[in-house]
N, C-alpha and C positions, 0 to 999 in steps of 0.2 A: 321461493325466495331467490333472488338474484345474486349472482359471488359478489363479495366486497372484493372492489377492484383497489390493486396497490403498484402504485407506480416507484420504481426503484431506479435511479439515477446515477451511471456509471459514467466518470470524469476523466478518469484516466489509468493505465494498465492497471496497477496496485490495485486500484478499487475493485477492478474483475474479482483478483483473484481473493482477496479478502470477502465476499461476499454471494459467490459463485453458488455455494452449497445453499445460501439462502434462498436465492434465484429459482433452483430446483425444486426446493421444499415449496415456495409460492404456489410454483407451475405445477406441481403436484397435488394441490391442496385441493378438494372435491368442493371447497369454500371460497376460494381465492383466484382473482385472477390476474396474474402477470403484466404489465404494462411497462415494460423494459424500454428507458430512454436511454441513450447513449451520446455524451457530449464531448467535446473539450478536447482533451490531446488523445483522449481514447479514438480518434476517428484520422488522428494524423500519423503517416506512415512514417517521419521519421521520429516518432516517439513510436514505432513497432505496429503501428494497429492493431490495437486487441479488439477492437469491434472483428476484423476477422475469424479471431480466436471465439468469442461469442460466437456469432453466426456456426461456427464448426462444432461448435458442441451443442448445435439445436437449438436454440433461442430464438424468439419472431423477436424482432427489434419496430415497436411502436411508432419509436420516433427515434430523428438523427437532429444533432444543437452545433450546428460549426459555429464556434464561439472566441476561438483562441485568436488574439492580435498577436503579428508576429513581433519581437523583439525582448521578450524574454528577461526584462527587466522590470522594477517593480510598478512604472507606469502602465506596464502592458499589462501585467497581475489585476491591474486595478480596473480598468478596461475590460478585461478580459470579462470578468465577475459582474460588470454593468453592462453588457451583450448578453450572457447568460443568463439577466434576469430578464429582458428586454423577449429573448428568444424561449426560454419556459414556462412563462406566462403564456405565450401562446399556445404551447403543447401542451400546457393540463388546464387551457381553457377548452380543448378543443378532446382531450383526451376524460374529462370530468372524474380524475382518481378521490377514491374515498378516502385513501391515505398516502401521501409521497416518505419514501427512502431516505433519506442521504446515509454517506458514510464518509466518518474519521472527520478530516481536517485541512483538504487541500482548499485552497484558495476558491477555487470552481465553483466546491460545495455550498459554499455562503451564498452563491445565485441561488441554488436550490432551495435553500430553509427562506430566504427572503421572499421569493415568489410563492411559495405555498403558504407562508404566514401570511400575505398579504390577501391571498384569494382565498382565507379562511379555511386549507384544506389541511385535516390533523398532518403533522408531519414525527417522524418517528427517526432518529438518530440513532445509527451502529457504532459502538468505540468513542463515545464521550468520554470527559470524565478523566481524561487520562494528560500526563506535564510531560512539555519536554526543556520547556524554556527559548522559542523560536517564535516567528508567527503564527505559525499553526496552532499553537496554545490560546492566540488569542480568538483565531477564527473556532476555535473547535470549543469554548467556553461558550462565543456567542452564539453558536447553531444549538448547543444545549440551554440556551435561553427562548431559543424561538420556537424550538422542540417541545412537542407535545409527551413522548413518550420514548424511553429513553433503553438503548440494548448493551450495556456496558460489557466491555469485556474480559475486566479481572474482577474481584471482590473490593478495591480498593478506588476504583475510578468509582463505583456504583456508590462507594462512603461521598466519594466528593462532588459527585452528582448532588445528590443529598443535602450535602454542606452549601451547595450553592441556592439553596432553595426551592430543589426537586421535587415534587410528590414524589415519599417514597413507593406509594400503588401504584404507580408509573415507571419508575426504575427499575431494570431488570437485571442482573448480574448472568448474562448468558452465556458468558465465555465468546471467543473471537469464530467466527465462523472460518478464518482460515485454518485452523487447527484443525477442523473435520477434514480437509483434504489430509493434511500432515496425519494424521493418525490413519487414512489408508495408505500413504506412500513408508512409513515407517514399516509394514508390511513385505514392503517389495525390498529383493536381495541385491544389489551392485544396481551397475549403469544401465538398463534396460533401452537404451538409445544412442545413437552416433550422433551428438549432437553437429560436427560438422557439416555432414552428409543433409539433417535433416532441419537445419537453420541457417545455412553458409553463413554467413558474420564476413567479417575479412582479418588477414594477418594471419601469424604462423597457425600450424595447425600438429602440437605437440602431444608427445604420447601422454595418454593420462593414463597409463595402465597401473602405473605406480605411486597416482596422486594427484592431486591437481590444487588448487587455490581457485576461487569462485572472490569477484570485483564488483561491489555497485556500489559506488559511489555520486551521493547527488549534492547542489549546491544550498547552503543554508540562507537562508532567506533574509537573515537579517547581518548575514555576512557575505550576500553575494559579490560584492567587490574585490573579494579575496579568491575568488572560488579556483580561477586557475594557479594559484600559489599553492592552495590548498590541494589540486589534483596532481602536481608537479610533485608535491612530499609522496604521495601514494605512488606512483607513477618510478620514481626513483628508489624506491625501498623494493618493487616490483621485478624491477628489473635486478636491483643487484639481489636477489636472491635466487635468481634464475631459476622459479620453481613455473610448470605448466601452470600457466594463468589462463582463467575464462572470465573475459574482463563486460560488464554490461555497462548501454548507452544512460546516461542520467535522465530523470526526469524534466517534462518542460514549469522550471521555476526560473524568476529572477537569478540569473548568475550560470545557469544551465549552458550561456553561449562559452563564458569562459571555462567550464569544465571540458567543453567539450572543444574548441580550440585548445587549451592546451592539451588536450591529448593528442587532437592532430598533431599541433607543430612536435611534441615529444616524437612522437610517429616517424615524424620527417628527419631528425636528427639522430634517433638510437634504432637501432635493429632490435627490434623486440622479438625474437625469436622461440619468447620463452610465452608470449603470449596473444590471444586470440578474442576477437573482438564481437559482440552479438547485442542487436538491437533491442529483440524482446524475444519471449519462450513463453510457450505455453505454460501454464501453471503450475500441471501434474509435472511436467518434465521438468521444469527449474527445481521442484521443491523434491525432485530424484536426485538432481543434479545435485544439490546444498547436500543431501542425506549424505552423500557416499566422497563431499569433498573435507579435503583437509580442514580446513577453514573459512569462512565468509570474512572477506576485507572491507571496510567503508561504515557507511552510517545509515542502511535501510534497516526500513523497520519489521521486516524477514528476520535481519539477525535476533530480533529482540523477543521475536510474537514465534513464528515457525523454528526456526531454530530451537527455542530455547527446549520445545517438545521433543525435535527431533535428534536434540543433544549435537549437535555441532557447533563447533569453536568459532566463534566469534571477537575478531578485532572490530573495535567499536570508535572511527577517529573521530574526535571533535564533540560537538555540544547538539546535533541534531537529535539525538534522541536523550539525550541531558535526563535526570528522575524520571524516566519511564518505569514503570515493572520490568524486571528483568529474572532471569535464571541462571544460573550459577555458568554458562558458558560463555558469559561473556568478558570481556577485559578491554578494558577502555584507555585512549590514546589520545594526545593532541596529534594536532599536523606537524608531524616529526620524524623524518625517515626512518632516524635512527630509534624510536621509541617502536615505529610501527614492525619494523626489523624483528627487533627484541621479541613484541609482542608476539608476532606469528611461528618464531623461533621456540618460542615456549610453551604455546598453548599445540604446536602440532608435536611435541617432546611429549606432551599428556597426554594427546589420546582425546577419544569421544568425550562428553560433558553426560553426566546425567541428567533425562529426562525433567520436564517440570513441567506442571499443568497450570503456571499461573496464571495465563490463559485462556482455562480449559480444556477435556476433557474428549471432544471431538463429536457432539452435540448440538451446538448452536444454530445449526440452520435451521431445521427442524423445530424447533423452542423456539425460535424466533417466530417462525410461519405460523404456530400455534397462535401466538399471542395476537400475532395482528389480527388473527381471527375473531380474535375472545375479547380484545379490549374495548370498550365501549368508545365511539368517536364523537369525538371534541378537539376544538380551537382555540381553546381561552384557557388561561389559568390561573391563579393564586398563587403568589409566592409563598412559600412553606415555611412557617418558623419555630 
């Protein structure tokens, strides 16, 4: 009998490392066989290139989807996602997967679930199910519509899965695959890297021997207009606390230009001395990086999902991760220097956060690789009531 072939579609960094253990388990599976497509900002160098990061941890890459229009605004968003349907059509006409991947909820992803709903191929969604109150919640409802078969990541997206007229034999509460890495890095003792040495970034390059602050900040999509006001509060509470900062490049979204202009022009104007700049990290190394720092600053969804396992403090600004599941490490902010001040002030006064698994458990790749094996494939479905 021939492997059930499963083609899995990576868009952009987060999604590597969010699904990397999956990846494994696939390529490992004496059933299954790997068909790793690689799209969208994951293949552009100034969002980091994690296609190289893939490739270095052994991965045959199938196919490549350059899809992204430049301008970084919501008509490029929109464009963007009608190239990638235009361009993955042709890859898994040509690729013929028994099942396609997507994961979470970026813009990109919606090329993915569309072209595989169209050419009838089951399609299976990681991290549905889950609010935050942005865009994303909308695209990430409607790929769990088009979605054949469902890998939720808490016990509570899997209810709302459900709610929305999921087969619940289909719905799987498997916990986030990026927790399997986090649960071997929680293992490892201090900094085990120089990240200077071993990612240059640019800007000062401060002792972190006594602490550091970890920055990633991205723009909200249905506020991108605001984004460089919004990075300028961060940015300014940064600075006057003059704690070693390791600050990372935002994501490519609507308003991505103004995050990342105003940080240049901040750049141009304050001597940031206190902090240091980096485009993208390997995965294991970031989530070493999060373990042993003071706090994560911003609104990734690291602080929400990894963190909350690995017990690090998390300032939370703004509405990008709005009603997600969370863990008790986190403490949430507007765009407000003085709020975000406070916040960092206080949660590095406390100390580590305890552990939570609401997440999961550090399992999920595995479970997941299982099931694609095991579940029987179909295109169509019945709304459930």
């Amino acid at each position: 009998m021939s492997k059930r072939k499963i083609a899995v579609v990576i868009t952009a960094r987060p999604s590597y490392s969010r699904v990397k253990t999956v990846l494994s388990a696939i390529d490992q599976h004496p059933d299954l066989e790997l068909q790793l497509i690689i799209a969208a900002s994951a293949l552009l160098d100034r969002y980091g290139s994690a296609v190289n990061y893939i490739e270095k941890d052994g991965f045959v890459i199938a196919a490549k989807v350059f899809n992204v229009l430049e301008g970084e605004n919501l008509t490029a968003a929109a464009k963007t996602t009608g190239i990638g349907i235009l361009e993955l059509s042709t890859v898994f006409d040509n690729l013929k997967p028994d099942i396609v991947v997507t994961v979470a909820d970026r813009f990109e992803t919606m090329a993915t679930a569309i072209a595989a709903s169209y050419m009838n191929i089951p399609l299976a969604h990681i991290q549905g199910g889950e609010v935050t109150g942005n865009i994303d919640e909308k695209v990430r409802h409607a790929i769990t519509k088009l979605a054949d078969y469902h890998f939720t990541a808490s016990e509570n997206a899997r209810e709302r899965v459900i709610r929305l007229g999921e087969n619940p034999d289909f719905v799987f509460n498997t916990g986030c695959p990026s927790i399997d890495i986090a649960l071997e890095i929680s293992k490892i003792k201090g900094l085990n890297f120089n990240p200077y040495q071993k990612y240059g970034g640019v800007g000062a390059a401060p002792d972190l021997s006594s602490g550091y602050l970890v920055v990633m900040q991205h723009p909200v999509t249905t506020e991108y207009q605001d984004s460089r006001k919004h990075i300028e509060e961060t940015l300014e509470a940064v600075k006057e606390l003059n704690m070693p900062t390791l600050w990372f490049w935002p994501n490519v979204d609507a308003g991505a230009d103004g995050t990342s202009t105003g940080i240049r022009a901040f750049r141009e104007h304050h001597k940031l001395e206190n902090v240091h700049f980096f485009k993208n990290m390997e995965g294991d190394d970031f989530l070493v990086l999060l373990h042993n720092a003071k706090a994560l600053i911003g609104n990734s969804s690291v602080g929400i999902r990894e963190c909350a396992y690995l017990g690090v403090p998390v300032v939370n600004i703004g509405s990008r991760q709005n009603k997600r599941d969370r863990g008790n490490n986190v403490v949430d902010v507007d765009y407000n220097k003085d709020e975000i001040i406070e916040a960092i002030n206080s949660i590095i006064k406390n100390g580590k956060s305890e552990t939570s698994a609401v997440y999961g458990g550090g399992n999920a790749g595995a479970t997941i690789a299982d099931l694609l094996n095991k579940i029987p494939l179909q295109f169509h479905k019945t709304i459930m009531y």
